[in-house]
TIVO-2410 file (N, C-alpha, C; in nm, 3 decimals):
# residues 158
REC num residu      c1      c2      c3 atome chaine
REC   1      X   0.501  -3.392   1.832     N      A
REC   1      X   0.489  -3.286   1.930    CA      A
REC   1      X   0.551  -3.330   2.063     C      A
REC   2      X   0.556  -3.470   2.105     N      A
REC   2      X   0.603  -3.465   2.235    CA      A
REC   2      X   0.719  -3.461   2.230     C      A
REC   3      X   0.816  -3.530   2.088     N      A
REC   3      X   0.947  -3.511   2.126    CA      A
REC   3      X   0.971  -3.380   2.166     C      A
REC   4      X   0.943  -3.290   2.112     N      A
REC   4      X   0.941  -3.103   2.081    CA      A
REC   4      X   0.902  -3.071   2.248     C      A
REC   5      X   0.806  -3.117   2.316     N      A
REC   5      X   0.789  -3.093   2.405    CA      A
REC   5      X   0.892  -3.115   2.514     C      A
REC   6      X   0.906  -3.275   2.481     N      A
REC   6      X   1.037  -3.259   2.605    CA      A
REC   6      X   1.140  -3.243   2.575     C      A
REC   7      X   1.206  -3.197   2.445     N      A
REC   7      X   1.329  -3.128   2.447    CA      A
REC   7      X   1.310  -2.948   2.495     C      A
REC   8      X   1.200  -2.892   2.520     N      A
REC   8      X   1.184  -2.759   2.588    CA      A
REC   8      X   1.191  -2.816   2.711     C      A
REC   9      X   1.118  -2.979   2.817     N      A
REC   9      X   1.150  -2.959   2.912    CA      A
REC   9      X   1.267  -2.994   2.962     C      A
REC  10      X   1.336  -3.077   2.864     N      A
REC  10      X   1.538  -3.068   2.924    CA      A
REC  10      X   1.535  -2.964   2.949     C      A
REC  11      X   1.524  -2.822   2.814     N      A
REC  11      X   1.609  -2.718   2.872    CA      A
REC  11      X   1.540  -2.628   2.960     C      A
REC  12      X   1.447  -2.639   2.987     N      A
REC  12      X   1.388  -2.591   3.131    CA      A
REC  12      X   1.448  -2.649   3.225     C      A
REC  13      X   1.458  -2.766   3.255     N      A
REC  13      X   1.532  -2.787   3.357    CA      A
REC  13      X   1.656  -2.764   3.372     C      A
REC  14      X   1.743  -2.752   3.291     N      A
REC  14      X   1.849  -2.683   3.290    CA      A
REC  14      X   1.852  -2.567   3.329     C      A
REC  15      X   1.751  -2.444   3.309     N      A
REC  15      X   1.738  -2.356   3.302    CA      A
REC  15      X   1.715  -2.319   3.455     C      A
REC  16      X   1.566  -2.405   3.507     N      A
REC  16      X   1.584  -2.368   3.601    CA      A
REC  16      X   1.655  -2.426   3.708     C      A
REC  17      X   1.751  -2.462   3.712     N      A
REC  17      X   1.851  -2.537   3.821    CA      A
REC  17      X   1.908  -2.444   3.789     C      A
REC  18      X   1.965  -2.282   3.787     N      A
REC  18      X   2.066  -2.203   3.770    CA      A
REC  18      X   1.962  -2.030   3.844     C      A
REC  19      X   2.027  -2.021   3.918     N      A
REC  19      X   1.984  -1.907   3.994    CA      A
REC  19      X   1.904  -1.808   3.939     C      A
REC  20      X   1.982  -1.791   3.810     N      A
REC  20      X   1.947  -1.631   3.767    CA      A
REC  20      X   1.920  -1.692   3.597     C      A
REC  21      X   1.809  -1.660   3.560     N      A
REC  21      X   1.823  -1.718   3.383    CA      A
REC  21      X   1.928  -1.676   3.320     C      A
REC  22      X   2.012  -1.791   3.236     N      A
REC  22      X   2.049  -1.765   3.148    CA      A
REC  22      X   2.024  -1.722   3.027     C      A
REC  23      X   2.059  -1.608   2.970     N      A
REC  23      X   1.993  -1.539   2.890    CA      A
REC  23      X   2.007  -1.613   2.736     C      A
REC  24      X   2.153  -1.667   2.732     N      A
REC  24      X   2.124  -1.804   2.609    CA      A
REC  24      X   2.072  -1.915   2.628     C      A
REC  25      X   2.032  -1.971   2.740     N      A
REC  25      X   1.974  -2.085   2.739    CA      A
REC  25      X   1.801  -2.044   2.766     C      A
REC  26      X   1.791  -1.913   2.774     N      A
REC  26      X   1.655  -1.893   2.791    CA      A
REC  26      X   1.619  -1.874   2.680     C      A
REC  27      X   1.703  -1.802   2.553     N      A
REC  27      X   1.659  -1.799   2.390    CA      A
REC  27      X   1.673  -1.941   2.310     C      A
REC  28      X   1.697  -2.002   2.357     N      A
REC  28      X   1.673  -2.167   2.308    CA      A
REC  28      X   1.580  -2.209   2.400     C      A
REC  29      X   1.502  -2.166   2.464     N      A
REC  29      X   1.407  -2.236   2.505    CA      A
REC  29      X   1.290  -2.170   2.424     C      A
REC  30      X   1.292  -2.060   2.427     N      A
REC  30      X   1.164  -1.915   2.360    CA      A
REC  30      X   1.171  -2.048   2.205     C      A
REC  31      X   1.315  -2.098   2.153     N      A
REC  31      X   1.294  -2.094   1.999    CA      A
REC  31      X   1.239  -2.232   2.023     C      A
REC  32      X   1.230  -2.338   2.115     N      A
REC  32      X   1.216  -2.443   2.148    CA      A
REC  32      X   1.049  -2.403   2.152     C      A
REC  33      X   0.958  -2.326   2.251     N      A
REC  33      X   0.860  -2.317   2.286    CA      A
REC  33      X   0.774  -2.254   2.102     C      A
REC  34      X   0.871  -2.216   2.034     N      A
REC  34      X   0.785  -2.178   1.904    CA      A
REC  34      X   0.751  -2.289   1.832     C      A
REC  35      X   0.839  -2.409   1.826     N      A
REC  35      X   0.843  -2.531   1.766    CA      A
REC  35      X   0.699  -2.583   1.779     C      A
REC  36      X   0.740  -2.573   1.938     N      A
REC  36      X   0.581  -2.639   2.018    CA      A
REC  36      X   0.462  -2.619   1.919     C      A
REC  37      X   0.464  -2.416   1.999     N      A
REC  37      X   0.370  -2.411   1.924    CA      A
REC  37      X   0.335  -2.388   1.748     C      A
REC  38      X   0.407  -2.437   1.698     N      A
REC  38      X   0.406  -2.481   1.542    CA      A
REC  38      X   0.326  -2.631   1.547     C      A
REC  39      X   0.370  -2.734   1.576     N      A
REC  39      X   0.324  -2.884   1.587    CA      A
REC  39      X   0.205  -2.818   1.630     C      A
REC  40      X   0.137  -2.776   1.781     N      A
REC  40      X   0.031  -2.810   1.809    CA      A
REC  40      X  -0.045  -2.716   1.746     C      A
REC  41      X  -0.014  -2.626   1.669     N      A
REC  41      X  -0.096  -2.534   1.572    CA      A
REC  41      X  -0.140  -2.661   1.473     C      A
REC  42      X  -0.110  -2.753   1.402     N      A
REC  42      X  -0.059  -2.838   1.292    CA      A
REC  42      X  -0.167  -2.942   1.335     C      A
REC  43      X  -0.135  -3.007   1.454     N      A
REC  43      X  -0.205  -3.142   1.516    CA      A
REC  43      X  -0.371  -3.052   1.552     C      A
REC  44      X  -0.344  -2.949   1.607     N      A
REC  44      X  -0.568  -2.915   1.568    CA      A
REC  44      X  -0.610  -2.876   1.431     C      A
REC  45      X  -0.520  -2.809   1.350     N      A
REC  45      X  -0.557  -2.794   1.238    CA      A
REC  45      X  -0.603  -2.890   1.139     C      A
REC  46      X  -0.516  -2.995   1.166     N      A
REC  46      X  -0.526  -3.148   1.109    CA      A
REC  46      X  -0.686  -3.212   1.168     C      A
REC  47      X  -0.690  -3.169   1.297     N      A
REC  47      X  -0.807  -3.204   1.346    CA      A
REC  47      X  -0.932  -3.116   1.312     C      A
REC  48      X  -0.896  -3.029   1.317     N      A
REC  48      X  -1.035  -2.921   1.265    CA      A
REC  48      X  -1.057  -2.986   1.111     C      A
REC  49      X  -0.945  -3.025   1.056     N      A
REC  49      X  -0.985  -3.019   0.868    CA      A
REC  49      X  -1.062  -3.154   0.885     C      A
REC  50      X  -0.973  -3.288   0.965     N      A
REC  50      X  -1.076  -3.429   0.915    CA      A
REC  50      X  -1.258  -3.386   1.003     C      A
REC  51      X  -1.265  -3.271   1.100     N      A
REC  51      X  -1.407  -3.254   1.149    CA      A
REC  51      X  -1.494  -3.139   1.046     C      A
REC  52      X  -1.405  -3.119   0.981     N      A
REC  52      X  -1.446  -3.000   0.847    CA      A
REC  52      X  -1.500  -3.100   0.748     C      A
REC  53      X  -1.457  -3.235   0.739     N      A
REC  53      X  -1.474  -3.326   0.623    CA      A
REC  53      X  -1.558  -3.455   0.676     C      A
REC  54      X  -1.650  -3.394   0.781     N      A
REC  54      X  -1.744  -3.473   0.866    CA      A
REC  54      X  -1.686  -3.631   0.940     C      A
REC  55      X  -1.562  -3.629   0.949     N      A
REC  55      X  -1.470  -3.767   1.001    CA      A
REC  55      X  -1.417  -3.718   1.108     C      A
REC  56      X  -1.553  -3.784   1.218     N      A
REC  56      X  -1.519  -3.720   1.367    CA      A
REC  56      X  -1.410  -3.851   1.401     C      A
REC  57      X  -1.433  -3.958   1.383     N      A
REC  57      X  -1.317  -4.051   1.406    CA      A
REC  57      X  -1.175  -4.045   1.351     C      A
REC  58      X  -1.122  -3.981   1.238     N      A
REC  58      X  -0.997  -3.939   1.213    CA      A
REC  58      X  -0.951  -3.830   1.288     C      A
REC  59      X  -1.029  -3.722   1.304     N      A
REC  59      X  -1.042  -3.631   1.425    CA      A
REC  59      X  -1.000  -3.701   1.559     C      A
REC  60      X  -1.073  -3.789   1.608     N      A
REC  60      X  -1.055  -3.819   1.753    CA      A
REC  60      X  -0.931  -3.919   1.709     C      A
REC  61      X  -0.885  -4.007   1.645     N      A
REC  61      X  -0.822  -4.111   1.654    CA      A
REC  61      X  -0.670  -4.016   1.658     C      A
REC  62      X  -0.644  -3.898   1.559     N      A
REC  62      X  -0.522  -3.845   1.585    CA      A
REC  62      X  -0.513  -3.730   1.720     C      A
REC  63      X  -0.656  -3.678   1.773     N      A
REC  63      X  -0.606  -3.659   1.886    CA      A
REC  63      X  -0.594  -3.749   2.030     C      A
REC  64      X  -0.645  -3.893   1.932     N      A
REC  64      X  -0.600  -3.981   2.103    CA      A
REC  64      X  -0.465  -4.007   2.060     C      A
REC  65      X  -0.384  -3.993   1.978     N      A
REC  65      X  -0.278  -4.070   1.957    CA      A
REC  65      X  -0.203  -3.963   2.017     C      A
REC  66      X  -0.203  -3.832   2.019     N      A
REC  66      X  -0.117  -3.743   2.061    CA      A
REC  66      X  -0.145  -3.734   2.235     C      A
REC  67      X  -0.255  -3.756   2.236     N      A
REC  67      X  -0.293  -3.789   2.358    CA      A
REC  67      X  -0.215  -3.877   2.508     C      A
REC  68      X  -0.194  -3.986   2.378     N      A
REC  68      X  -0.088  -4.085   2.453    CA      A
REC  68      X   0.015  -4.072   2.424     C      A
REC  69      X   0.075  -3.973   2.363     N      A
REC  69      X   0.218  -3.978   2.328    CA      A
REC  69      X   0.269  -3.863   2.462     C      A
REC  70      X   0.185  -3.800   2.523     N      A
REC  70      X   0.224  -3.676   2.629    CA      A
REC  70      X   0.179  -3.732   2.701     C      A
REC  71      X   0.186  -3.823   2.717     N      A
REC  71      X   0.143  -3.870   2.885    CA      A
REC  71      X   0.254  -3.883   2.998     C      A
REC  72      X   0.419  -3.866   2.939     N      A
REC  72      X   0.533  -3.896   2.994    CA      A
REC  72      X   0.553  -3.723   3.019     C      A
REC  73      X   0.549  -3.649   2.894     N      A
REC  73      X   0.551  -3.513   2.880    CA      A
REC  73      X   0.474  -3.457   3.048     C      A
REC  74      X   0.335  -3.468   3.094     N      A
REC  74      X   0.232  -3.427   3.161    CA      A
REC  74      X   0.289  -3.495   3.288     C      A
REC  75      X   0.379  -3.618   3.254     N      A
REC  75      X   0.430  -3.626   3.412    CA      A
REC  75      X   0.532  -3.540   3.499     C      A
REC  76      X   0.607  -3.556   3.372     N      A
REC  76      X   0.714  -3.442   3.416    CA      A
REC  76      X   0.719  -3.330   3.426     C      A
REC  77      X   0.599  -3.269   3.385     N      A
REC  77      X   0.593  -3.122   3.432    CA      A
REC  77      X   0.551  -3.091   3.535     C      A
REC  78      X   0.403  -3.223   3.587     N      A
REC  78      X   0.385  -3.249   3.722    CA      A
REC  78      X   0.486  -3.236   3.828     C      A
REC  79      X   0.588  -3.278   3.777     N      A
REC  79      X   0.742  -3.295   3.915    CA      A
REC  79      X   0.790  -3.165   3.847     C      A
REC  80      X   0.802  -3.101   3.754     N      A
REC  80      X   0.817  -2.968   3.787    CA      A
REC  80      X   0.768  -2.838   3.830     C      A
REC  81      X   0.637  -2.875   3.847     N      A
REC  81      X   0.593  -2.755   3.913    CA      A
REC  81      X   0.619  -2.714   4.042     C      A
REC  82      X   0.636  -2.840   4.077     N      A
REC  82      X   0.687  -2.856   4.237    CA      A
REC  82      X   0.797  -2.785   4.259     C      A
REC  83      X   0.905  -2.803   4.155     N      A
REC  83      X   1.036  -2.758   4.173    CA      A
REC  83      X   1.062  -2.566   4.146     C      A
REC  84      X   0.964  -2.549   4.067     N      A
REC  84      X   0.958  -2.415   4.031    CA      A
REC  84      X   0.796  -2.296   4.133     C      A
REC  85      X   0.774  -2.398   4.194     N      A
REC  85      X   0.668  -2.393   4.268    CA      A
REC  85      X   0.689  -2.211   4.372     C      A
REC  86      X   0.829  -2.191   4.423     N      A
REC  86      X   0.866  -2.103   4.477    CA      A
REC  86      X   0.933  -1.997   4.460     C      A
REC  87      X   0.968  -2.032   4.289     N      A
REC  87      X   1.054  -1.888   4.202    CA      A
REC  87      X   1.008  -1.800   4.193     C      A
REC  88      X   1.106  -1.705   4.193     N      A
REC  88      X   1.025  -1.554   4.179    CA      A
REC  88      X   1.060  -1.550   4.062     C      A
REC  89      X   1.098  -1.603   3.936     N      A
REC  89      X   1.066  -1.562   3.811    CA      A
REC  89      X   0.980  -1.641   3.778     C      A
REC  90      X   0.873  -1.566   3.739     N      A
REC  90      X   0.731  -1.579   3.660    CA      A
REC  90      X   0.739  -1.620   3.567     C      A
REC  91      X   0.862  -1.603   3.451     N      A
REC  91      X   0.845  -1.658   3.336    CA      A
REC  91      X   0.891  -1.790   3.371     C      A
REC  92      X   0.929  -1.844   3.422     N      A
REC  92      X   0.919  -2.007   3.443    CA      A
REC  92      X   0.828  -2.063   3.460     C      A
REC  93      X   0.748  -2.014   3.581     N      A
REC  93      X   0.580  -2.036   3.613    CA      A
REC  93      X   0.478  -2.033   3.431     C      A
REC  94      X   0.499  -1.954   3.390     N      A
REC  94      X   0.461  -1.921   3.253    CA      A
REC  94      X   0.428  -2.018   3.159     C      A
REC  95      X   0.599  -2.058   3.133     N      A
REC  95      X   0.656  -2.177   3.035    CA      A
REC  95      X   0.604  -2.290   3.114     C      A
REC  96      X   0.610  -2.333   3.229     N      A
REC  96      X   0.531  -2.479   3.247    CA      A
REC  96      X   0.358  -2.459   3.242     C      A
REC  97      X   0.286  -2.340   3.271     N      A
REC  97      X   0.178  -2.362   3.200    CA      A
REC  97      X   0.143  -2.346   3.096     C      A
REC  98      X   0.202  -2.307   3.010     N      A
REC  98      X   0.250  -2.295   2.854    CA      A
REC  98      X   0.214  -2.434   2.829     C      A
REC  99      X   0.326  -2.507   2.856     N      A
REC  99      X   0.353  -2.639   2.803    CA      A
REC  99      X   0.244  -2.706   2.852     C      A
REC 100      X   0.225  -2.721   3.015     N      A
REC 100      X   0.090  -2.780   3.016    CA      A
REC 100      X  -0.022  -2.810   2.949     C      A
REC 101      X  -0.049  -2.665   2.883     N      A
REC 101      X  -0.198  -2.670   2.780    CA      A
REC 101      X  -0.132  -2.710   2.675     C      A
REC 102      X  -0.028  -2.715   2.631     N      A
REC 102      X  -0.008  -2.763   2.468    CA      A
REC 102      X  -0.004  -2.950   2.542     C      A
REC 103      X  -0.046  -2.987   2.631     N      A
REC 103      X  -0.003  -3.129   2.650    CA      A
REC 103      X  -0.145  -3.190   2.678     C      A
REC 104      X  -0.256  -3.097   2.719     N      A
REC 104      X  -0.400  -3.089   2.741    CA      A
REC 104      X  -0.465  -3.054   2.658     C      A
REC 105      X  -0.468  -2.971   2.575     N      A
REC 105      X  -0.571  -2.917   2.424    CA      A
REC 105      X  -0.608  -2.965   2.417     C      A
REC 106      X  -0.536  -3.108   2.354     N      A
REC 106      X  -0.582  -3.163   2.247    CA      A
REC 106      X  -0.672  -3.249   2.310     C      A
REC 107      X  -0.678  -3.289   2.447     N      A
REC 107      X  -0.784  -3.359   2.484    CA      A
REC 107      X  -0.904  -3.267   2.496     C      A
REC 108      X  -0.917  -3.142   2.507     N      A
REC 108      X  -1.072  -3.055   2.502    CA      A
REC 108      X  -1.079  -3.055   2.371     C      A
REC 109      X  -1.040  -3.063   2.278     N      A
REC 109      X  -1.071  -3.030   2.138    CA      A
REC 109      X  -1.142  -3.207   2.101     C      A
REC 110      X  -1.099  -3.326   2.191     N      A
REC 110      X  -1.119  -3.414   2.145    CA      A
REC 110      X  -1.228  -3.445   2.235     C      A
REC 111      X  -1.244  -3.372   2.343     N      A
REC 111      X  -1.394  -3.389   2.429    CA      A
REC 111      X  -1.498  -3.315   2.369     C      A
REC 112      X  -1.494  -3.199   2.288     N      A
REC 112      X  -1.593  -3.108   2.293    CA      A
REC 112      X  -1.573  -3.099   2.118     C      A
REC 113      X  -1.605  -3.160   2.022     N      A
REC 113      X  -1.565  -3.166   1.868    CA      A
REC 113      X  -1.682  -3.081   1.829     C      A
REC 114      X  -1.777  -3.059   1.869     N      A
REC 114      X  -1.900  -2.962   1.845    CA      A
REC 114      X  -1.874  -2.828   1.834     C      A
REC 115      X  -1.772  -2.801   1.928     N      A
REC 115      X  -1.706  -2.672   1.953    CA      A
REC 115      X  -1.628  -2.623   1.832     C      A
REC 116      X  -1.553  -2.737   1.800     N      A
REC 116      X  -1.471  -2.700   1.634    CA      A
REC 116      X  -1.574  -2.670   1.561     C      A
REC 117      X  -1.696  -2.769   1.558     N      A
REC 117      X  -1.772  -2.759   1.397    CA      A
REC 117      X  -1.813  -2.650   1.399     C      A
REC 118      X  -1.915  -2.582   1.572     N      A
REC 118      X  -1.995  -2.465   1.548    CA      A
REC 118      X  -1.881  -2.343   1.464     C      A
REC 119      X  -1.765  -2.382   1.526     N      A
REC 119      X  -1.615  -2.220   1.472    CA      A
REC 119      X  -1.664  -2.284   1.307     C      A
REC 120      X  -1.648  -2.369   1.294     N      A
REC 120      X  -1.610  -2.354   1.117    CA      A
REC 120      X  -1.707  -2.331   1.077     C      A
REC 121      X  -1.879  -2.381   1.124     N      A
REC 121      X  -1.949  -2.305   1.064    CA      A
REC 121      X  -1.978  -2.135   1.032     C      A
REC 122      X  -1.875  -2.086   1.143     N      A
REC 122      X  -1.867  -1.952   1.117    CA      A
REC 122      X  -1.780  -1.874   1.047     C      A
REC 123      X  -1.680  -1.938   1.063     N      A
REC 123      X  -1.552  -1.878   1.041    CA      A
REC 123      X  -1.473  -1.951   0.967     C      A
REC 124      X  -1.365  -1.913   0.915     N      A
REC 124      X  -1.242  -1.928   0.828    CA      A
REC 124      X  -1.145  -2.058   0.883     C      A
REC 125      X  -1.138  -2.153   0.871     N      A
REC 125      X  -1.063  -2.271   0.899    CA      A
REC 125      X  -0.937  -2.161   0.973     C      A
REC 126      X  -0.852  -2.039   0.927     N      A
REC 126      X  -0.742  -2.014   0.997    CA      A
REC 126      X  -0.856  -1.945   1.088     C      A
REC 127      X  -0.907  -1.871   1.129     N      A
REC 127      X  -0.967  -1.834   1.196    CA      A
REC 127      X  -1.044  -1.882   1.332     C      A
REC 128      X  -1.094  -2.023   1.297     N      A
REC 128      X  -1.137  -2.094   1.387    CA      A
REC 128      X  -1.012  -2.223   1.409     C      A
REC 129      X  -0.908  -2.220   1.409     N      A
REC 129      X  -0.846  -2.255   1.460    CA      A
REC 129      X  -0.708  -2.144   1.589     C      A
REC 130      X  -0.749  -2.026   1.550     N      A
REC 130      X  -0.680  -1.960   1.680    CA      A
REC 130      X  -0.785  -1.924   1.810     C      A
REC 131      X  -0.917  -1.936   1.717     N      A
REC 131      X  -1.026  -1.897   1.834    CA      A
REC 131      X  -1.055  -2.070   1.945     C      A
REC 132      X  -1.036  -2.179   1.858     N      A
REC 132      X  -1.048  -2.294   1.951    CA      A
REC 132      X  -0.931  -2.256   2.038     C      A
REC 133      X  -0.820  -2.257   1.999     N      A
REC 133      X  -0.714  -2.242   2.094    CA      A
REC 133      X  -0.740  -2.121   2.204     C      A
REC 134      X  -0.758  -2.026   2.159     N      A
REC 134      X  -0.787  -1.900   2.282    CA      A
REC 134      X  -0.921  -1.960   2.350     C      A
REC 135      X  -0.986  -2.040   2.301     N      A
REC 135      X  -1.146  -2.092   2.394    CA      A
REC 135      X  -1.102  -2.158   2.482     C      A
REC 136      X  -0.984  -2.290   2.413     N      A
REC 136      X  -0.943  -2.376   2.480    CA      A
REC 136      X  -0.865  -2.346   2.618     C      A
REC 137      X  -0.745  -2.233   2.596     N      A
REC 137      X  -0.720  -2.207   2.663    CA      A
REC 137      X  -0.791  -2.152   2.787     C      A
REC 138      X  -0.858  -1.991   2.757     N      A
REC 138      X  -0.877  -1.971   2.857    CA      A
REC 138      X  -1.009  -2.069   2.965     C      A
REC 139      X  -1.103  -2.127   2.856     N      A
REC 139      X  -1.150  -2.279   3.009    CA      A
REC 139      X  -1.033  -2.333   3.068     C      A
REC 140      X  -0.908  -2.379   3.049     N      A
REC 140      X  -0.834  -2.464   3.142    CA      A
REC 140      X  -0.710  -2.336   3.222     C      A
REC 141      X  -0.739  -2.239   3.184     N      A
REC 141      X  -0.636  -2.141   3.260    CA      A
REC 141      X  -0.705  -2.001   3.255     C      A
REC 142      X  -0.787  -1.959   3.205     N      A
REC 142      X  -0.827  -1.792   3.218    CA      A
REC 142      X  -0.760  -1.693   3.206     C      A
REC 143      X  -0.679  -1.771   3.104     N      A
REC 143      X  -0.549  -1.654   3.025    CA      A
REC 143      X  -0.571  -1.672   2.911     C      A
REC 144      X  -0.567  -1.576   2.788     N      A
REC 144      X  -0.542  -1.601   2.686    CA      A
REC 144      X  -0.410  -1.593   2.646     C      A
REC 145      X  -0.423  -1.647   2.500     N      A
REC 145      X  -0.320  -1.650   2.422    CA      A
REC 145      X  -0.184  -1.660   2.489     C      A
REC 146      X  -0.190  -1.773   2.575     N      A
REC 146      X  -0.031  -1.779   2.633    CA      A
REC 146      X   0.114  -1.789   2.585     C      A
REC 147      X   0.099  -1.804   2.460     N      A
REC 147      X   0.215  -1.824   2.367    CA      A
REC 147      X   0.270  -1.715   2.320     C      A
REC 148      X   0.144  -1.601   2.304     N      A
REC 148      X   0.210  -1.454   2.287    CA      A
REC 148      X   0.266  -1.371   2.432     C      A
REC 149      X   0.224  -1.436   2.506     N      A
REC 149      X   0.233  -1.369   2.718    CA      A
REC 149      X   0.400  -1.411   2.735     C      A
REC 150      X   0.426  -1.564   2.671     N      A
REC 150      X   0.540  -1.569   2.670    CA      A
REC 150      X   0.657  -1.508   2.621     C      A
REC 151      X   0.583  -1.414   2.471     N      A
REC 151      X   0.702  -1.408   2.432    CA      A
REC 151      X   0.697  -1.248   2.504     C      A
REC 152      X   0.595  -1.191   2.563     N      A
REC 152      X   0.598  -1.059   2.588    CA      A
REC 152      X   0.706  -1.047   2.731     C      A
REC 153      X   0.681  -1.169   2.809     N      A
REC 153      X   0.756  -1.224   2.915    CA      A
REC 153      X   0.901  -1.201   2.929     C      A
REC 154      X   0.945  -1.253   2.773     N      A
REC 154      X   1.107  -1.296   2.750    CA      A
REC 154      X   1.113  -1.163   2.734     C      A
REC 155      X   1.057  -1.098   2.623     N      A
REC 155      X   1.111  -0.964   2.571    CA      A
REC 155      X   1.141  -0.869   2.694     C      A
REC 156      X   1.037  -0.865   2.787     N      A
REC 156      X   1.029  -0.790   2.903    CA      A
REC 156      X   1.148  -0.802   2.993     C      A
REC 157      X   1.238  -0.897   2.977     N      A
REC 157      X   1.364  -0.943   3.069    CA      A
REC 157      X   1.466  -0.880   2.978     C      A
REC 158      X   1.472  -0.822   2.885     N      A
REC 158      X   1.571  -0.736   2.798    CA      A
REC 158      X   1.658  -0.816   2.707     C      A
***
């Protein structure tokens, strides 16, 4: 996931160092940001199944490992917010908190593992894995489902 991550933030930065979006380099980023969220769909699912199979330590051990693998990812978006800090396009603002939470999840999913078990005791392994993510999300941003906001974002620019 982090390579995936920072090849969306090359082309963000590419992207945004150019006045006006480019409308092809903004559809390689949309197909870049699906990747994302493919892996980090994959890396909680992986984690919901070893906390489904009562192995809270295979659980935590692959989300500390992803953990430390975005720690370079979480810097650099840090120095980009700064840079995008004053755009008036929103969908940039968007895509770096986009990416943000796919670089943070996995640490609430790996603080709060109670939270997975109570979903699966209710619900459908696919099921309680889009509801951790919409939980997850909106505690660290009070948005849901940002991955669909994005794509409503792009579409909305024609």
């Amino acid at each position: 996931m982090d390579k995936l991550i920072n090849n969306a933030l090359d082309r963000f930065q590419s992207l945004s160092a150019d006045s006006e979006p480019d409308k092809v380099k903004l559809a390689a980023l949309i197909n870049d940001l699906q990747l994302v969220q493919d892996a980090y769909e994959a890396v909680i699912y992986n984690a919901l199944v070893a906390l489904m199979h009562d192995d809270l330590e295979e659980s935590h051990d692959l989300l500390q490992r992803q953990r430390q693998q975005l720690n370079t990812a979480q810097e650099r978006i840090g120095v980009l917010v700064e840079s995008v800090a004053e755009s008036e396009i929103n969908l940039l603002k968007l895509i770096l908190e986009y990416l943000f939470t796919r670089t943070r999840l996995v640490d609430e999913l790996k603080m709060f593992p109670n939270f997975g078990l109570e979903l699966l005791e209710r619900l459908t392994l696919d099921e309680s894995l889009a509801e951790t993510i919409v939980h997850m999300e909106l505690a660290m941003t009070g948005k849901r489902d940002l991955h669909h906001q994005l794509l409503v974002a792009y579409k909305s620019l024609g």
